[in-house]
N, CA, C and O atoms as a CHARMM CRD file, in Angstrom:
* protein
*
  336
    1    1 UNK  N    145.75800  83.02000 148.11600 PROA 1      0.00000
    2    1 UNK  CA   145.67000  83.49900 149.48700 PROA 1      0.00000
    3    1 UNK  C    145.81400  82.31900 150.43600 PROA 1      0.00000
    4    1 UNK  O    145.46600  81.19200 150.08600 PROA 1      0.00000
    5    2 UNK  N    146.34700  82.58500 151.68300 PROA 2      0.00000
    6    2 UNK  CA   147.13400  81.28400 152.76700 PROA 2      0.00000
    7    2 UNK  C    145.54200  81.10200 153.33100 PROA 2      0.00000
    8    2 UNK  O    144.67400  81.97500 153.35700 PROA 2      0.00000
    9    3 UNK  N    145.46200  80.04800 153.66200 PROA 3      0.00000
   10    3 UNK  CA   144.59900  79.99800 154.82300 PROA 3      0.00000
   11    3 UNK  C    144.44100  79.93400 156.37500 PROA 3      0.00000
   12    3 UNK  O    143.95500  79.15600 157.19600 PROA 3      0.00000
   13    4 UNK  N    145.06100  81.08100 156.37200 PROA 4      0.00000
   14    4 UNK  CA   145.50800  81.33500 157.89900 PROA 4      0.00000
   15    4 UNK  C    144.19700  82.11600 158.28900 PROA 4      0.00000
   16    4 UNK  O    143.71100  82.63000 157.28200 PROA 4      0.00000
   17    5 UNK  N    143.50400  82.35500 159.37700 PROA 5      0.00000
   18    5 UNK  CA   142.77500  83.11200 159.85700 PROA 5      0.00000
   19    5 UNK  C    143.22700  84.96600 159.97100 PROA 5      0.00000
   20    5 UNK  O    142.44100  85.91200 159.90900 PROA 5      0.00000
   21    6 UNK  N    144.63500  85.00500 160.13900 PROA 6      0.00000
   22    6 UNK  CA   145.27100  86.27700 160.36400 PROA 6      0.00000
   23    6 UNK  C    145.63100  86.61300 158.78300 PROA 6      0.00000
   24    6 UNK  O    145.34300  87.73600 158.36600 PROA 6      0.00000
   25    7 UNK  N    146.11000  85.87900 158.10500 PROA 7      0.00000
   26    7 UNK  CA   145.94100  86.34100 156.79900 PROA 7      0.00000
   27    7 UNK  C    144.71000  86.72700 156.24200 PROA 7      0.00000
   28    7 UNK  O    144.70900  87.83400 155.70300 PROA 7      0.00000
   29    8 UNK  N    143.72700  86.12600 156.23800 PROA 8      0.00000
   30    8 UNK  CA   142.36300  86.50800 156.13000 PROA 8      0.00000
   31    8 UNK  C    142.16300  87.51200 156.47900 PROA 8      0.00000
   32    8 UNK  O    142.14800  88.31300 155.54500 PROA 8      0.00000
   33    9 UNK  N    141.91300  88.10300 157.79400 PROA 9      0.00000
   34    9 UNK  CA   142.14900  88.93900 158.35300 PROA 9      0.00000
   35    9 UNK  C    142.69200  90.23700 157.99900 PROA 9      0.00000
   36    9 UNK  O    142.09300  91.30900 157.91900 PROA 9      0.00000
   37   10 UNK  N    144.07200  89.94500 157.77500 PROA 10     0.00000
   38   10 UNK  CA   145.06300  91.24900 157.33800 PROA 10     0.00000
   39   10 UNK  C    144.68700  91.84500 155.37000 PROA 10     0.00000
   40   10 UNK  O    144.78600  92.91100 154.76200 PROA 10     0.00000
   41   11 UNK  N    144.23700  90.38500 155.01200 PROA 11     0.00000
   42   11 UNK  CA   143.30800  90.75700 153.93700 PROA 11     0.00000
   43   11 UNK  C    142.19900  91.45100 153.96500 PROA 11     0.00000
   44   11 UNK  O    142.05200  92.19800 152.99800 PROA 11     0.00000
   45   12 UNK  N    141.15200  91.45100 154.95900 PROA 12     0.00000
   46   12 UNK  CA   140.33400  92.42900 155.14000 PROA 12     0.00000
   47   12 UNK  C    140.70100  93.72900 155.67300 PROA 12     0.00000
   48   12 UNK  O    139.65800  94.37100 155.79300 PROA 12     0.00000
   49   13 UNK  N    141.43600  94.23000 155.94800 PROA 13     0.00000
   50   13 UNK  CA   141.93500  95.03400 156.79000 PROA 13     0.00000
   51   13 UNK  C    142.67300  96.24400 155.93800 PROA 13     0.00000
   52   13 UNK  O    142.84500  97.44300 156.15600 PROA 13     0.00000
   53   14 UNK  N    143.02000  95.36100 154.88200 PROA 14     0.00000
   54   14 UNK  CA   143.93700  96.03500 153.72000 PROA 14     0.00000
   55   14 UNK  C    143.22500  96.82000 152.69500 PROA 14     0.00000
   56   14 UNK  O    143.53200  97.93300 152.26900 PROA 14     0.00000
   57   15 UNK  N    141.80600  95.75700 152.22300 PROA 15     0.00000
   58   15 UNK  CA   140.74300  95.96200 151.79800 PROA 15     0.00000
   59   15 UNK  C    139.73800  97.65400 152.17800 PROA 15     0.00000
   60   15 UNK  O    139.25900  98.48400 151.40600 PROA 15     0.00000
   61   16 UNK  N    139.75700  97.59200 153.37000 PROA 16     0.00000
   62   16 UNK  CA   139.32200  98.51000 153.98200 PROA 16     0.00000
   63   16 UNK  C    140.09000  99.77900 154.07000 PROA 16     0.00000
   64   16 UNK  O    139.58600 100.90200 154.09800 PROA 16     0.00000
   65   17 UNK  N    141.50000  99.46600 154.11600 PROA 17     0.00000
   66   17 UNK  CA   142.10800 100.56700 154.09600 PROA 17     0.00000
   67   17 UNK  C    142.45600 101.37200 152.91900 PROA 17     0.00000
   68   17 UNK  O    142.69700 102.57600 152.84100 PROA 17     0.00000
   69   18 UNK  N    142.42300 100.11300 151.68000 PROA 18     0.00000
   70   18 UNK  CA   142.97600 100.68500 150.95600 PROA 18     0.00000
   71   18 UNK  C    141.53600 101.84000 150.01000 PROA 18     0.00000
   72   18 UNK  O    141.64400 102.83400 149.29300 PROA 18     0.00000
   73   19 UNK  N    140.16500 100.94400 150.56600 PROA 19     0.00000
   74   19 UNK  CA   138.85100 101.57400 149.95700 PROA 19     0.00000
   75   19 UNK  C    138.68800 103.15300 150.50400 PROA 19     0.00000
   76   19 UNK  O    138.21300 104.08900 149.86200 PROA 19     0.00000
   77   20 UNK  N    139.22500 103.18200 151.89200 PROA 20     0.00000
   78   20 UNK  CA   139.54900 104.37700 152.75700 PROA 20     0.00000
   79   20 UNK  C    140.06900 105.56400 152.14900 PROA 20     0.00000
   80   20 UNK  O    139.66000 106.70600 151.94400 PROA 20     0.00000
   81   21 UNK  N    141.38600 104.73000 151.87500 PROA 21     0.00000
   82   21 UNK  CA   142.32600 105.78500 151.37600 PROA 21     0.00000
   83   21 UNK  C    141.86000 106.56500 149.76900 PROA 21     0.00000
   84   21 UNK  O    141.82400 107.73700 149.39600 PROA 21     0.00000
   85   22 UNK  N    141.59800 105.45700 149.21200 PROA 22     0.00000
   86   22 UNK  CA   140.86400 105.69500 147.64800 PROA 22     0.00000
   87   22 UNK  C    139.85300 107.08300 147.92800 PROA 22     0.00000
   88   22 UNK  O    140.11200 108.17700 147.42700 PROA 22     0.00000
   89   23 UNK  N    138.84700 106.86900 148.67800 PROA 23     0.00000
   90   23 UNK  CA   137.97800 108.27300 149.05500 PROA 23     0.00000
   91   23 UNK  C    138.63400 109.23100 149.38900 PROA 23     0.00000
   92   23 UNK  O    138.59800 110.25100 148.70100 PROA 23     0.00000
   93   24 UNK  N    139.44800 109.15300 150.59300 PROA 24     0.00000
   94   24 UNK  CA   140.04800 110.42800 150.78600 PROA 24     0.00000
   95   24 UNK  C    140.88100 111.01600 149.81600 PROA 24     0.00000
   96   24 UNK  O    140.85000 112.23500 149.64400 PROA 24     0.00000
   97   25 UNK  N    141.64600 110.25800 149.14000 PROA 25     0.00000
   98   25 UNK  CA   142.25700 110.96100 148.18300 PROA 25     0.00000
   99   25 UNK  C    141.26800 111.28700 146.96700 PROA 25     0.00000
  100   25 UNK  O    141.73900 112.17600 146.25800 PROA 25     0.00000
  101   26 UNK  N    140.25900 110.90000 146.61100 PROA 26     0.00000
  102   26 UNK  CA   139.60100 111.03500 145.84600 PROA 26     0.00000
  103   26 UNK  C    139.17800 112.64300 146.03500 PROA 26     0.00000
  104   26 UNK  O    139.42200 113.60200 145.30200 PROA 26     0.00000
  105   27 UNK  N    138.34000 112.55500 147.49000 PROA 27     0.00000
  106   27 UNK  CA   137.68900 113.69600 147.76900 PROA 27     0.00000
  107   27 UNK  C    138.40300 115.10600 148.29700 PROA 27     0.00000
  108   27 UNK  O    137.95600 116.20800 148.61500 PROA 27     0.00000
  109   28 UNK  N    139.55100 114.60200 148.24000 PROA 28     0.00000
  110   28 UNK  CA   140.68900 116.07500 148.50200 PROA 28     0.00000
  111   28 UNK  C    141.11600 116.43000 146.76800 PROA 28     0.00000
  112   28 UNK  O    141.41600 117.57700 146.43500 PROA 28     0.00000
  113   29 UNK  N    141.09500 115.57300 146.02700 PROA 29     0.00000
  114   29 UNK  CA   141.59700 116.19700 144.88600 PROA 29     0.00000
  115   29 UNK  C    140.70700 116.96700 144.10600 PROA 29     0.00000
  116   29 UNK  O    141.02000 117.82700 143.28300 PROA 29     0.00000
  117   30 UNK  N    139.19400 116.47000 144.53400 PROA 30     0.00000
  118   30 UNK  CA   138.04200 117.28200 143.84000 PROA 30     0.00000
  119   30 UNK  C    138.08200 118.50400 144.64300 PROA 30     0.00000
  120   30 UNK  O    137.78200 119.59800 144.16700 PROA 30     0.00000
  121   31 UNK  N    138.47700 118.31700 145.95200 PROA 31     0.00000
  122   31 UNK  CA   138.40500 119.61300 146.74500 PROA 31     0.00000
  123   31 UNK  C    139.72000 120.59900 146.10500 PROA 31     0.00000
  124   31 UNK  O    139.51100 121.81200 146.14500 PROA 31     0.00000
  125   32 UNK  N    140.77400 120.23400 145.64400 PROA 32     0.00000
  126   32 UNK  CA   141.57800 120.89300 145.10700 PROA 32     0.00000
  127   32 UNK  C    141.02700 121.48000 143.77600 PROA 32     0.00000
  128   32 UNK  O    141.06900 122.70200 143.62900 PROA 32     0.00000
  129   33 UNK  N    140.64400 120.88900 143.04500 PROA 33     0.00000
  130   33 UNK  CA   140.41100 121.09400 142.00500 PROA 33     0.00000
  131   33 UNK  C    139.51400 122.09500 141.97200 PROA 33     0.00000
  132   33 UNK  O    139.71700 123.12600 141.33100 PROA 33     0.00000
  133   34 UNK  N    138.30800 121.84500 142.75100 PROA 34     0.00000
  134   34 UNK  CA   136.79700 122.93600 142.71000 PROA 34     0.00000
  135   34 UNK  C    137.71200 124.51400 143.48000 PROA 34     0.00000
  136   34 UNK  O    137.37600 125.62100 143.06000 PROA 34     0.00000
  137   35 UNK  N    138.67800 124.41500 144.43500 PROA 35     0.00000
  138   35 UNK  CA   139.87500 125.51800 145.16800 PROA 35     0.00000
  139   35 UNK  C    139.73800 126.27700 144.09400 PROA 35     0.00000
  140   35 UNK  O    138.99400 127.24500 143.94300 PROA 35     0.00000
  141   36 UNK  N    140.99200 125.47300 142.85300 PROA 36     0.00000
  142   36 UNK  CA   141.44500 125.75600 142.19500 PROA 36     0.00000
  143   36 UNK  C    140.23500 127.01000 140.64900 PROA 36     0.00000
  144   36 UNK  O    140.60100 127.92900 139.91600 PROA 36     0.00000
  145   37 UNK  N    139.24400 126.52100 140.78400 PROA 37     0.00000
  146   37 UNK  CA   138.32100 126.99700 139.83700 PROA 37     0.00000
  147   37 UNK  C    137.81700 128.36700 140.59500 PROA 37     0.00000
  148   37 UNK  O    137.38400 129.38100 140.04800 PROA 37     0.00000
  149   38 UNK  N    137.99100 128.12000 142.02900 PROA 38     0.00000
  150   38 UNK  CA   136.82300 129.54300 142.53700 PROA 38     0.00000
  151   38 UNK  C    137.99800 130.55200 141.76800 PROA 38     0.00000
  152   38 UNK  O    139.09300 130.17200 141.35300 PROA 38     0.00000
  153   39 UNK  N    137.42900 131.97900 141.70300 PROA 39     0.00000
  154   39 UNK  CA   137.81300 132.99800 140.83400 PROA 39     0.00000
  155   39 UNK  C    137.81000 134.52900 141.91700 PROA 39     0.00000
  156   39 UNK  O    138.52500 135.52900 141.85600 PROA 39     0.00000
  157   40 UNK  N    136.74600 134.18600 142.81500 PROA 40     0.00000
  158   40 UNK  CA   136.27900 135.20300 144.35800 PROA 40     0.00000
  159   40 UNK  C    137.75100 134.90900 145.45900 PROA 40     0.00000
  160   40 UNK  O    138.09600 133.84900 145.98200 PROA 40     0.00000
  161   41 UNK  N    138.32000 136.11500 145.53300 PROA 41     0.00000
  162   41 UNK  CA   139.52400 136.04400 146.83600 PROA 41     0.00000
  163   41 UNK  C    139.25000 135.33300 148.01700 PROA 41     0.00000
  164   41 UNK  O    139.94300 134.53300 148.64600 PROA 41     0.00000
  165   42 UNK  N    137.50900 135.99800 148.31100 PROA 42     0.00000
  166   42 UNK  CA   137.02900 135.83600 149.63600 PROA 42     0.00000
  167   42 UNK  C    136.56000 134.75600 149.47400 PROA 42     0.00000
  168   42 UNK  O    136.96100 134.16100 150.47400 PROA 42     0.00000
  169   43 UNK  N    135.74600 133.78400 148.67900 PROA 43     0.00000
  170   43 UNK  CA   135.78200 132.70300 149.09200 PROA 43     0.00000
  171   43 UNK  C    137.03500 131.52100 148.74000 PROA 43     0.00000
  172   43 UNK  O    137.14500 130.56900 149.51300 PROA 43     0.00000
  173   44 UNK  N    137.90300 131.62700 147.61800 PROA 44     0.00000
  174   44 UNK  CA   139.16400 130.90200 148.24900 PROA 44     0.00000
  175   44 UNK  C    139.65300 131.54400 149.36200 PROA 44     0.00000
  176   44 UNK  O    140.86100 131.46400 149.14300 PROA 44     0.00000
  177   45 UNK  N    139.58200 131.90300 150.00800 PROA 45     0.00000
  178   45 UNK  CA   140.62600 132.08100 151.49100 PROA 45     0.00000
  179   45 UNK  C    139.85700 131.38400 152.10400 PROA 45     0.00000
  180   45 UNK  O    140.49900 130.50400 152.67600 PROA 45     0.00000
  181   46 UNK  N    138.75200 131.30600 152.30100 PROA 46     0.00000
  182   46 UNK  CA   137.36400 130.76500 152.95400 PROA 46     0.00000
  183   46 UNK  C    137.73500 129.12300 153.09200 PROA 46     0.00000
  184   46 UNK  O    137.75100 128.48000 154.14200 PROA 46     0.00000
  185   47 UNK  N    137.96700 128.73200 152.02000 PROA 47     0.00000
  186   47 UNK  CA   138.20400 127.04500 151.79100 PROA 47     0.00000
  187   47 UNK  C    139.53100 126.74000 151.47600 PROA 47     0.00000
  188   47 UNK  O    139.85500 125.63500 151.04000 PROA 47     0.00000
  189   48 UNK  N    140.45300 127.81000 151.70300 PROA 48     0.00000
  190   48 UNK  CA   141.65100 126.97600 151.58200 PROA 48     0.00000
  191   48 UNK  C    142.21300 126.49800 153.19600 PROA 48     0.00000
  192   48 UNK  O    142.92700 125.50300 153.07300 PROA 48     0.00000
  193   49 UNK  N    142.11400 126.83300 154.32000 PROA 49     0.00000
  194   49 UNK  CA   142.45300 126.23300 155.06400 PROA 49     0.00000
  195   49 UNK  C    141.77100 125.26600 155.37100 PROA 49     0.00000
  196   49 UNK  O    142.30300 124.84700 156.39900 PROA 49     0.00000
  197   50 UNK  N    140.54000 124.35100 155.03200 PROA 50     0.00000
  198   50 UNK  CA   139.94600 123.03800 155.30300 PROA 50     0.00000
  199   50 UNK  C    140.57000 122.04100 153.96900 PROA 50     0.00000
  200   50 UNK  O    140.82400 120.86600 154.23400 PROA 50     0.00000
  201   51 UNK  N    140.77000 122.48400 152.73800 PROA 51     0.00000
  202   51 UNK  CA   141.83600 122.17800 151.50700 PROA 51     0.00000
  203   51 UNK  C    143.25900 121.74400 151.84900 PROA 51     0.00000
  204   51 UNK  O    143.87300 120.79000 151.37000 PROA 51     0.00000
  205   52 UNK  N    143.77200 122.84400 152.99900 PROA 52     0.00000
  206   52 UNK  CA   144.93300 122.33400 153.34300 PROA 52     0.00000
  207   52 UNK  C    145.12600 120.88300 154.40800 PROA 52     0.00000
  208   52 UNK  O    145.82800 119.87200 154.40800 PROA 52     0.00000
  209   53 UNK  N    144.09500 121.45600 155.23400 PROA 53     0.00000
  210   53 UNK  CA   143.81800 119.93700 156.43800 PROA 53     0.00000
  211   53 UNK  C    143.95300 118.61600 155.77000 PROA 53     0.00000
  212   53 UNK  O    144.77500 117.72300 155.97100 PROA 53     0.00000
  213   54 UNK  N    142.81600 118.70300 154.80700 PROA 54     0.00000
  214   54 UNK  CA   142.61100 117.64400 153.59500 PROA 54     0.00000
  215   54 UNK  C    144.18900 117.15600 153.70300 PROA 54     0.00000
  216   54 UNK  O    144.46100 116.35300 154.59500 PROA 54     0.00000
  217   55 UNK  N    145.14900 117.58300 152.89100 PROA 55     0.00000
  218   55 UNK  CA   145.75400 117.39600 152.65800 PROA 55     0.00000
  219   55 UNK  C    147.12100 117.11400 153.55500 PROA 55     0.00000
  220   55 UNK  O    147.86600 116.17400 153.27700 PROA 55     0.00000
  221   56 UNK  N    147.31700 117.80400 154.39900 PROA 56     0.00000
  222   56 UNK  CA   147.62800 117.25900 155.62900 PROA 56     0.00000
  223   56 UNK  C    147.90200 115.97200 156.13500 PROA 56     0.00000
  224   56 UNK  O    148.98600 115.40500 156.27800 PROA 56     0.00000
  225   57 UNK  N    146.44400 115.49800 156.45400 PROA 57     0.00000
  226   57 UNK  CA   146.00300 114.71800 156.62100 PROA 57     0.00000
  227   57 UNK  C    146.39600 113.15500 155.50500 PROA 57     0.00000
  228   57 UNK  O    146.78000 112.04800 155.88300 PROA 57     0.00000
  229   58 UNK  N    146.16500 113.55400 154.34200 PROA 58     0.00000
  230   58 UNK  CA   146.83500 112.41600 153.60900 PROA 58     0.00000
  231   58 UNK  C    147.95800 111.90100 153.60900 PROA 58     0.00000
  232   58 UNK  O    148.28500 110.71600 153.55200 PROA 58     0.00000
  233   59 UNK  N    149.04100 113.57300 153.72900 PROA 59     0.00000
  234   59 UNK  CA   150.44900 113.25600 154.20400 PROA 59     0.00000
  235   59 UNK  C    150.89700 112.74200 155.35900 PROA 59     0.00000
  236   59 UNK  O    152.00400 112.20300 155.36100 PROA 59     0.00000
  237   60 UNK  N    150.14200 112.81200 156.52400 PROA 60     0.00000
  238   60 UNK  CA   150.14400 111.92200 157.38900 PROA 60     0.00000
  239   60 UNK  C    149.57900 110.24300 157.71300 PROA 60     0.00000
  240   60 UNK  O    149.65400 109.79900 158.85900 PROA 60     0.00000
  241   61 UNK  N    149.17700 109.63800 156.89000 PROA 61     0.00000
  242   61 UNK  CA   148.37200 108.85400 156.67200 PROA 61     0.00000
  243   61 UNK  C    149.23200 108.03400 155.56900 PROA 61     0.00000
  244   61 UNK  O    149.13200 106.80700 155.57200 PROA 61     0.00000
  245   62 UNK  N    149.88500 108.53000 154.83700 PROA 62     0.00000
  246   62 UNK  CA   150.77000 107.98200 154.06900 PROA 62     0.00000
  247   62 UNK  C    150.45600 108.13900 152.51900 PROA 62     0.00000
  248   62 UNK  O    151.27400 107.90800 151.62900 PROA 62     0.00000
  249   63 UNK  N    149.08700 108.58600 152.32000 PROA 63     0.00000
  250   63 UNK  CA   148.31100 107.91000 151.19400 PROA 63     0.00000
  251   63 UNK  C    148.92900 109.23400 150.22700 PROA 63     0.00000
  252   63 UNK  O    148.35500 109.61100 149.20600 PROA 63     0.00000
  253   64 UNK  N    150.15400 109.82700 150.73500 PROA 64     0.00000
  254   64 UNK  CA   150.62900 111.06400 149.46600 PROA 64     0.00000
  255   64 UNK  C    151.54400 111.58100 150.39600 PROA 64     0.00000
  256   64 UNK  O    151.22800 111.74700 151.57400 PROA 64     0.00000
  257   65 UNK  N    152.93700 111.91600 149.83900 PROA 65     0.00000
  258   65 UNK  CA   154.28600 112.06700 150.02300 PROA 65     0.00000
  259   65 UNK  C    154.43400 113.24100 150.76400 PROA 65     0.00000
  260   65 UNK  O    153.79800 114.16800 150.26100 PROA 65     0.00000
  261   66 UNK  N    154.97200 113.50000 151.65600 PROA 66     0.00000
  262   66 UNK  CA   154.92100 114.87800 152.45500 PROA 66     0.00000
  263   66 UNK  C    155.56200 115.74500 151.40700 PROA 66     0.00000
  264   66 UNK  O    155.03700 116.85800 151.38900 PROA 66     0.00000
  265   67 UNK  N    156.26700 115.63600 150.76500 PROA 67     0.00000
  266   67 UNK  CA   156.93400 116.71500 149.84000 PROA 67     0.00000
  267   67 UNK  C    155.66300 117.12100 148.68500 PROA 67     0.00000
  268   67 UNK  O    155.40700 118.32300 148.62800 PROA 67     0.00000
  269   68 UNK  N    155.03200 116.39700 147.96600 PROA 68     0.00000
  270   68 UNK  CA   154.00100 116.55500 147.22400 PROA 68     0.00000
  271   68 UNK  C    153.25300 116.99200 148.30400 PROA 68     0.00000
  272   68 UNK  O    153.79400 118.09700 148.33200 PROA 68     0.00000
  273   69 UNK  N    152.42700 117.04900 149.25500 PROA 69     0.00000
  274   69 UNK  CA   151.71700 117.65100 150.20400 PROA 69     0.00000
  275   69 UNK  C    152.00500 119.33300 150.26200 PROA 69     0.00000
  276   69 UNK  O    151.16700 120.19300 149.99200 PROA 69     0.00000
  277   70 UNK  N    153.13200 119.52200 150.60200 PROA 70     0.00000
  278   70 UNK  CA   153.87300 120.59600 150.88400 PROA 70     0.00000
  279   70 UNK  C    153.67900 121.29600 149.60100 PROA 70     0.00000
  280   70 UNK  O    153.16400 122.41300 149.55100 PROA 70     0.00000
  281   71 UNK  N    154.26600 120.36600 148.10700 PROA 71     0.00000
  282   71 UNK  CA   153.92400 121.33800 146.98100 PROA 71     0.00000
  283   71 UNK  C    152.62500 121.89900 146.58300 PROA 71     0.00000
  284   71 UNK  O    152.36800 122.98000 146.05400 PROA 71     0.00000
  285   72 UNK  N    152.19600 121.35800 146.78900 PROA 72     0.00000
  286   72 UNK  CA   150.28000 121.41100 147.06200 PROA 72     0.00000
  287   72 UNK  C    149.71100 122.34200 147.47500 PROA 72     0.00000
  288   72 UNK  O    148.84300 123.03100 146.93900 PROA 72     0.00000
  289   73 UNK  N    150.19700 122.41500 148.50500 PROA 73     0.00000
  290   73 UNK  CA   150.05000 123.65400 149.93700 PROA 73     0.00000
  291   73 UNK  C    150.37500 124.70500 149.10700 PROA 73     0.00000
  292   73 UNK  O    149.51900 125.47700 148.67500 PROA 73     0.00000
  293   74 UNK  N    151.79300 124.80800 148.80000 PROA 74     0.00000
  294   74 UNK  CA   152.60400 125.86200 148.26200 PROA 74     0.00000
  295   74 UNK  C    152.06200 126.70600 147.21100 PROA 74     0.00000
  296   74 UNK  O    152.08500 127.92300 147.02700 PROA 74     0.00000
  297   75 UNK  N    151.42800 125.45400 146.39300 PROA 75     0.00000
  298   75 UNK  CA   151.10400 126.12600 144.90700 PROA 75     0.00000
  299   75 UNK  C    149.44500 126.85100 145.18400 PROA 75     0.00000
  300   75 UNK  O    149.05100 127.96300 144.83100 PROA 75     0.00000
  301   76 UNK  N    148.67200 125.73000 145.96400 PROA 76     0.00000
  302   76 UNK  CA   147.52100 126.62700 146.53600 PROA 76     0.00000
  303   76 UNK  C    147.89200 128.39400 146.97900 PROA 76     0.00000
  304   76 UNK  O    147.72000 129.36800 146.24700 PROA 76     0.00000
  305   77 UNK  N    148.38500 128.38500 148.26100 PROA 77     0.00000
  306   77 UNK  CA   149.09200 129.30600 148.76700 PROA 77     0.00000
  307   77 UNK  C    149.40300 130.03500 147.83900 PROA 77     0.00000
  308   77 UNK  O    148.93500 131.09400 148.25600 PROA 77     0.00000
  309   78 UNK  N    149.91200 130.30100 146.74100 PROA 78     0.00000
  310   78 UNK  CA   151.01300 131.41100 145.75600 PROA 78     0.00000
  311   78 UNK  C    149.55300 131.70200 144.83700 PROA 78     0.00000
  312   78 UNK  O    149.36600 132.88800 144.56800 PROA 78     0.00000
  313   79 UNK  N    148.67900 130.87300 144.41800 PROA 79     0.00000
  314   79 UNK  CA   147.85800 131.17800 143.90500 PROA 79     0.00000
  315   79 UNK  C    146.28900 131.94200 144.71900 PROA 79     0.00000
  316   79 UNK  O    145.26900 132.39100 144.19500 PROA 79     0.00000
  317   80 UNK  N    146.64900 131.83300 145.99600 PROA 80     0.00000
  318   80 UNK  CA   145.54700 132.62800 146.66500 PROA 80     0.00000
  319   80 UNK  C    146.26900 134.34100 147.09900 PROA 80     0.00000
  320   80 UNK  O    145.57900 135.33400 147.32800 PROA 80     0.00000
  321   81 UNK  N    147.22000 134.30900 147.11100 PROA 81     0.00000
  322   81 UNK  CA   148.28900 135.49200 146.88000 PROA 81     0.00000
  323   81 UNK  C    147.98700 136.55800 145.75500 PROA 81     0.00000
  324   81 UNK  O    148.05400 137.77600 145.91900 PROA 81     0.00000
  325   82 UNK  N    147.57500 135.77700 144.35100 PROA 82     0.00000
  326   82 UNK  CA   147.68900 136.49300 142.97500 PROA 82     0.00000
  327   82 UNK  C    146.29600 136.34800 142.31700 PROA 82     0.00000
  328   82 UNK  O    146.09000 136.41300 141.10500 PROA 82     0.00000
  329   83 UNK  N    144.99000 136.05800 143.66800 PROA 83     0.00000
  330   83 UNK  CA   144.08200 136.18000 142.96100 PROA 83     0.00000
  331   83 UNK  C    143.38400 138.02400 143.32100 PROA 83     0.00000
  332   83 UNK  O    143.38200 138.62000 144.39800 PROA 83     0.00000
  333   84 UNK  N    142.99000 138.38400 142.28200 PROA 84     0.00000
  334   84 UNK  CA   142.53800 139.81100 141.92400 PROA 84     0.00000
  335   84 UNK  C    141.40200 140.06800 142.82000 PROA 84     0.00000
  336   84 UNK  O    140.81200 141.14700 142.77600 PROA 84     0.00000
């Protein structure tokens, strides 16, 4: 590492972002996942639009590909369609 003050710097910064990003993606995929397990219509419909924000949100942020975002969405979506 340089010893520049702004390198330092942009090293902490990176640090932080990247610890950031690690949670959020962490905590949207458990949120997908727990989506994915409810079995009740009424409560997936309930939590899939704060599931989708989640995710959204990552795709904007960078930390996950708008096209994977979108498939995400999609496959949520088709599966809240065909629950009984």
């Amino acid at each position: 590492m340089a010893n520049h003050s702004a390198t330092k710097k942009d090293v902490r910064q990176a640090s932080k972002r990247r610890d950031r990003n690690r949670y959020n993606g962490k905590t949207t995929r458990n949120a997908i996942r727990d989506l994915k397990a409810s079995t009740e219509k009424k409560a997936y419909d309930e939590k899939l639009p704060d599931v989708v924000s989640m995710i959204d949100k990552l795709a904007k942020r960078g930390v996950i590909h708008k096209n994977k975002a979108a498939n995400l969405k999609s496959k949520l979506a088709k599966k809240s369609a065909n629950i009984a």
